[in-house]
DRENDO-1510 file (C-alpha; in Angstrom, 1 decimal, always signed):
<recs>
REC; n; res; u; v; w
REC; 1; UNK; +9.4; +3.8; +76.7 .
REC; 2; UNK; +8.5; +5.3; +73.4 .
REC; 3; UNK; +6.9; +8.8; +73.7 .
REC; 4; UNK; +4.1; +8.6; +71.2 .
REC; 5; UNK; +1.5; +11.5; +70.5 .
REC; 6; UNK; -1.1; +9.3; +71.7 .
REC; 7; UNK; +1.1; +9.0; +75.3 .
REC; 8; UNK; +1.2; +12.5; +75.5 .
REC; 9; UNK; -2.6; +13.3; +75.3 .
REC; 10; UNK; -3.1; +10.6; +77.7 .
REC; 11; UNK; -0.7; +12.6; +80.3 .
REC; 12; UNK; -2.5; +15.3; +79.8 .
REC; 13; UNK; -5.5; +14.3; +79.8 .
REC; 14; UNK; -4.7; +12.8; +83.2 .
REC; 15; UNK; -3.1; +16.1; +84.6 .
REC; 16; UNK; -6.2; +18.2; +83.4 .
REC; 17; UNK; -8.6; +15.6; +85.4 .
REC; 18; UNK; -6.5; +16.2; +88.8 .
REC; 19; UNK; -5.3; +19.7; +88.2 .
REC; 20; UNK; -8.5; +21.5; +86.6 .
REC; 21; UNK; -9.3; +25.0; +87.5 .
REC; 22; UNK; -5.7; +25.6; +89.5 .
REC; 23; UNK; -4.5; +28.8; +89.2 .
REC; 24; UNK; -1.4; +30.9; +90.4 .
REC; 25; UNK; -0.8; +31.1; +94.1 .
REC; 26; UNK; +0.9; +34.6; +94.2 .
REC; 27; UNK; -1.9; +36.8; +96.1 .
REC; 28; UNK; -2.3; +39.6; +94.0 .
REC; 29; UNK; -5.5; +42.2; +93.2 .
REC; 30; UNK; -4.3; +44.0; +90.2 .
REC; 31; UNK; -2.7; +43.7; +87.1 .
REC; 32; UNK; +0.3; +45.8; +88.7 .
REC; 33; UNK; +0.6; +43.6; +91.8 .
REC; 34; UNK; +1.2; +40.4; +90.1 .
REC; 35; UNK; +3.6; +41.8; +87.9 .
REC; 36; UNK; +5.4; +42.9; +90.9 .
REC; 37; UNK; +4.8; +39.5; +92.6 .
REC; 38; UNK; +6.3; +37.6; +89.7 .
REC; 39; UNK; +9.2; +39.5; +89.5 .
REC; 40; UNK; +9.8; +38.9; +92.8 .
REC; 41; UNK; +8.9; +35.1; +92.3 .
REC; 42; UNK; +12.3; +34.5; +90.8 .
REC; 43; UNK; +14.5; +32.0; +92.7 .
REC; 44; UNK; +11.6; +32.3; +95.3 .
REC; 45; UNK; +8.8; +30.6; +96.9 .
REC; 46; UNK; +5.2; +31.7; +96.2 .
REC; 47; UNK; +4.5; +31.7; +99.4 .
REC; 48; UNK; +7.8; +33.7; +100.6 .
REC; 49; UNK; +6.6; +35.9; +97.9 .
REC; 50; UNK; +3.1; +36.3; +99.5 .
REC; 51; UNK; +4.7; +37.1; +102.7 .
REC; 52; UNK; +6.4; +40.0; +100.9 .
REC; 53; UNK; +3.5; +41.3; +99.2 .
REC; 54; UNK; +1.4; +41.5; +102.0 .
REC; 55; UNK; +3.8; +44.1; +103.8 .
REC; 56; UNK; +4.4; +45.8; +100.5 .
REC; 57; UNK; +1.0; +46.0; +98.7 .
REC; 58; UNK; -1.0; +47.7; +101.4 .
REC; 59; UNK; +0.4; +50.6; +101.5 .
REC; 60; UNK; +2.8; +50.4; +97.8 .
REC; 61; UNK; +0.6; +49.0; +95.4 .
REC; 62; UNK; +1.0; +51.1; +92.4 .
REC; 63; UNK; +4.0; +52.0; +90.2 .
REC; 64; UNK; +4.0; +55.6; +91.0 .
REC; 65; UNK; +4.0; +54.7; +95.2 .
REC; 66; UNK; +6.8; +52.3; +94.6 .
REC; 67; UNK; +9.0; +54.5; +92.8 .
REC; 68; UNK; +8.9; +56.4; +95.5 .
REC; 69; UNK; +10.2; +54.2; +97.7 .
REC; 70; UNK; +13.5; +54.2; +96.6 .
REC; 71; UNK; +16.0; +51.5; +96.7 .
REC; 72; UNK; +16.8; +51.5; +100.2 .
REC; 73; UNK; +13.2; +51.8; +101.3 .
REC; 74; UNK; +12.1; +49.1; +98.8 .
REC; 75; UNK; +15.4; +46.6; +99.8 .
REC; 76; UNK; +14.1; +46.7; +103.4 .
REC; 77; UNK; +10.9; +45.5; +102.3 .
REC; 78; UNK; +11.5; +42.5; +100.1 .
REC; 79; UNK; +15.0; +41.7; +101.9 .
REC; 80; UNK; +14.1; +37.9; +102.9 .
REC; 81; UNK; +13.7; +37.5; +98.8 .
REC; 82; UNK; +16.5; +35.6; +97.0 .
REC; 83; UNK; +18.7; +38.8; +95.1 .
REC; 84; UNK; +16.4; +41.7; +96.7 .
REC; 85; UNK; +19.3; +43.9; +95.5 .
REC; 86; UNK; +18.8; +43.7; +91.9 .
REC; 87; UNK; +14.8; +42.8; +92.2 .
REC; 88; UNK; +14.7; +45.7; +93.8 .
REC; 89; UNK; +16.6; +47.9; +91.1 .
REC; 90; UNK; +14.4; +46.2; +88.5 .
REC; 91; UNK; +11.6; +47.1; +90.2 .
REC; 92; UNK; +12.0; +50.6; +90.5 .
REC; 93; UNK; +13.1; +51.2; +86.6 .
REC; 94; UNK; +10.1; +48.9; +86.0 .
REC; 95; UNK; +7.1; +51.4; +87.9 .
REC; 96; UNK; +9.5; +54.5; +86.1 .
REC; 97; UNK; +8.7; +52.8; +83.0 .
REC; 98; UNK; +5.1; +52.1; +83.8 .
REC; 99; UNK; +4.7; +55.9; +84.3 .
REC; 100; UNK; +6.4; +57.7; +82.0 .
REC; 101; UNK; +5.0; +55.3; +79.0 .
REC; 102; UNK; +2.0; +53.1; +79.8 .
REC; 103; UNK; +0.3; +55.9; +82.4 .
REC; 104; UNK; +1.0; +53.2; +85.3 .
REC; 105; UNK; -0.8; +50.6; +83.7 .
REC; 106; UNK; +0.8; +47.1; +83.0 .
REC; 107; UNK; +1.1; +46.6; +78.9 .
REC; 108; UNK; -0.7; +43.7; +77.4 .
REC; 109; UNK; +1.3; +42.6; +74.9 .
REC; 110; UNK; +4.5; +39.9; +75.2 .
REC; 111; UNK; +6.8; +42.2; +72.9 .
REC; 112; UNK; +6.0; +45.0; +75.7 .
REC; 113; UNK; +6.7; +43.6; +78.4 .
REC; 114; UNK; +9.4; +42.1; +77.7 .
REC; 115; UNK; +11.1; +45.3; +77.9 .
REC; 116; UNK; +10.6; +45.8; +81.3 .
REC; 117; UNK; +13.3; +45.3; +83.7 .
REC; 118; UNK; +13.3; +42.4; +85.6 .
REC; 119; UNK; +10.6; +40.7; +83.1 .
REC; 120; UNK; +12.0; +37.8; +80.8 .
REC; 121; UNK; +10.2; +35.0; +79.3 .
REC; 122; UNK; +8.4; +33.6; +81.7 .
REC; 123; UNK; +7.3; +37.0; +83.3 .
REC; 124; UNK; +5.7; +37.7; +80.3 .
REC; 125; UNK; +4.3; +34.8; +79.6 .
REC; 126; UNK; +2.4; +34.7; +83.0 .
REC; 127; UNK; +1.5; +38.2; +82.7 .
REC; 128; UNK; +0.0; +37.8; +79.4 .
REC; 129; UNK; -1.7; +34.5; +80.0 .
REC; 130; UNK; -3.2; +35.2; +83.8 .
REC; 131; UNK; -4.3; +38.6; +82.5 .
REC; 132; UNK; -5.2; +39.0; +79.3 .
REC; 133; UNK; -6.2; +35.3; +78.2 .
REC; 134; UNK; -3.8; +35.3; +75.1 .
REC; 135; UNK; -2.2; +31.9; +75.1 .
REC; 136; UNK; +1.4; +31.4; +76.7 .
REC; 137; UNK; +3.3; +28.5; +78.4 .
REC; 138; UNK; +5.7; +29.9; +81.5 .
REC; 139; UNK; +8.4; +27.8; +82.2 .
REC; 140; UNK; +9.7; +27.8; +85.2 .
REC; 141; UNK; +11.6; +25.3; +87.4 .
REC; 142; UNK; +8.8; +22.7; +87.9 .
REC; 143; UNK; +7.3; +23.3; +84.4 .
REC; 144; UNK; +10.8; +22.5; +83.2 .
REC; 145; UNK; +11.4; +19.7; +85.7 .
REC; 146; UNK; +8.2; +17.7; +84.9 .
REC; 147; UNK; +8.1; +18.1; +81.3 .
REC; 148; UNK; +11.6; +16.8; +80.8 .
REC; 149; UNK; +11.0; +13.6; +83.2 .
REC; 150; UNK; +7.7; +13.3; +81.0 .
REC; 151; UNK; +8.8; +13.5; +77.8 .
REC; 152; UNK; +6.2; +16.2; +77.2 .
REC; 153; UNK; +8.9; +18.0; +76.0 .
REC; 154; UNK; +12.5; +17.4; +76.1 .
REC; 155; UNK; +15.2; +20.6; +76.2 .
REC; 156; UNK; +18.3; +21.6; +78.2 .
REC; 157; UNK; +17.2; +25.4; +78.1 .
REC; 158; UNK; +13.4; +26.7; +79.2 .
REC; 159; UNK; +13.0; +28.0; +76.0 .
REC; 160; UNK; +13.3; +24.7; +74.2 .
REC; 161; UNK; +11.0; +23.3; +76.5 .
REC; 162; UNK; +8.8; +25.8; +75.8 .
REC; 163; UNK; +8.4; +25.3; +72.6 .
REC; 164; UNK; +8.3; +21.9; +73.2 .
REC; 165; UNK; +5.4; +22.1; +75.2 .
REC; 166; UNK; +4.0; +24.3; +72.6 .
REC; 167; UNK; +3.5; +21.5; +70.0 .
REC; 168; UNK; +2.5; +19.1; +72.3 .
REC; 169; UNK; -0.5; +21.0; +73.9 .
REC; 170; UNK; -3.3; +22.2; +72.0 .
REC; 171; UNK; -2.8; +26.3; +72.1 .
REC; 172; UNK; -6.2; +26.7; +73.7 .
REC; 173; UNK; -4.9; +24.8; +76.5 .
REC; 174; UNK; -1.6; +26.3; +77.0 .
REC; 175; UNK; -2.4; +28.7; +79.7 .
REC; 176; UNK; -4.5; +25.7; +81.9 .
REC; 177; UNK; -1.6; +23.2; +81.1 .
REC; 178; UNK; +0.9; +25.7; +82.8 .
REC; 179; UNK; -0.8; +25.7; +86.1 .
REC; 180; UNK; -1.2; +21.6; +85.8 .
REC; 181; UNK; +2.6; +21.5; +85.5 .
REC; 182; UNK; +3.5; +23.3; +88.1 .
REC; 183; UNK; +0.9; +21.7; +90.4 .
REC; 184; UNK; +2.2; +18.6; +89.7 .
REC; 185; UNK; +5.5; +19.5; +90.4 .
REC; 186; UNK; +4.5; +21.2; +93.9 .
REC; 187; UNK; +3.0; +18.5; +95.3 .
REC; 188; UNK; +3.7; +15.3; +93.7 .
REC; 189; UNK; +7.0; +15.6; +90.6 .
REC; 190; UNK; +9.2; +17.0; +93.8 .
REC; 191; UNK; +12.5; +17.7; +92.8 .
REC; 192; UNK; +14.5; +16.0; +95.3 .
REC; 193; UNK; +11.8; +13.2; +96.4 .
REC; 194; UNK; +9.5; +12.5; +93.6 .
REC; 195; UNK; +5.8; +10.7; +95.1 .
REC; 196; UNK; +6.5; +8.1; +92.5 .
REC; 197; UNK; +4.2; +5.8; +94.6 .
REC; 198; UNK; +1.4; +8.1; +94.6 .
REC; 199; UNK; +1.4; +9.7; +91.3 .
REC; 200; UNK; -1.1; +9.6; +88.9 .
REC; 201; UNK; +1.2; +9.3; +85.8 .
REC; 202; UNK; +3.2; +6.8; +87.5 .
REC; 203; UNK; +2.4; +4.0; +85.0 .
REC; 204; UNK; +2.8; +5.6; +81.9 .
REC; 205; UNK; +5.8; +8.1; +83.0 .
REC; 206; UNK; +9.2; +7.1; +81.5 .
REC; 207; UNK; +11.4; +8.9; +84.9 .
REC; 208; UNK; +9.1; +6.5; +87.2 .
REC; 209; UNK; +12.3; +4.6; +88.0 .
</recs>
């Protein structure tokens, strides 16, 4: 099957119908907690991560209060997270960061927060995106996964798919189109057992067999 311009807008087009107006499903009530919630994200469910956050945040939910947790302190609460050792560490020179430079507030740039510890790509391009509207794509493993078996955009690294993704979706879009992706990959583009049967894309997607 030949993946024309025309092909993609129409998968689009048909994620936007059944994905409209999803959003992230960390649980988060400032800028600083989905940061943190992202960073913990990493090789991790969303809803491990919520499980996390809701014994952290109440009583650490800003970068000075975190810092002062220490590592040990800070391990024991996000243990049950893949690689809490070094999400931890990141963490903690991330809030040190936060409040020596940015007065404990989360910067708004891409450049910025790239700097942060434990923040790569697709940190930043969530962050960015979610909270300050400027357009981004975040690739993570089921943006990546359905966008290859698509042919929305075809890479062996995120970043190619990213950019990918980039010139097939029109940039106002690109923040929306992130959460469709991922949707879709949740519930229907599974890794392991893709709902061919049931998916909406099924008879225009090129992977269907």
């Amino acid at each position: 099957m030949r993946i024309t311009k025309a092909l993609k807008q129409q998968m689009l087009s048909i994620l936007e119908e059944h994905y409209q107006g999803t959003s992230t499903a960390l649980d988060y009530s400032t800028p600083f907690e989905l940061l943190i919630a992202v960073i913990l994200s990493a090789q991790c469910t969303d809803k491990r991560v919520n499980v996390i956050t809701a014994r952290l945040f109440p009583e650490y939910n800003t970068p000075d209060k975190i810092r002062s947790m220490g590592q040990d302190k800070l391990e024991e609460y996000i243990r049950d997270c893949g690689l809490f050792h070094s999400k931890a560490r990141n963490i903690l020179a991330t809030c040190e960061i936060l409040c020596q430079k940015y007065d404990g507030q989360v910067p708004d740039t891409f450049a910025e927060l790239i700097t942060l510890p434990g923040v790569g790509r697709k940190t930043a391009n969530v962050i960015v995106s979610h909270l300050f509207n400027i357009p981004a794509i975040a690739v993570d493993t089921h943006v990546f996964r359905v966008a290859n078996r698509l042919g929305l955009a075809k890479g062996e690294t995120p970043l190619v798919v990213e950019e990918g993704l980039m010139k097939a979706i029109p940039k106002e879009k690109w923040g929306d189109a992130h959460h469709w992706l991922i949707w879709h990959g949740r519930q229907v583009c599974k890794a392991r057992k893709p709902a061919c049967a049931t998916c909406q894309l099924s008879q225009i997607c090129p992977s269907k067999e």
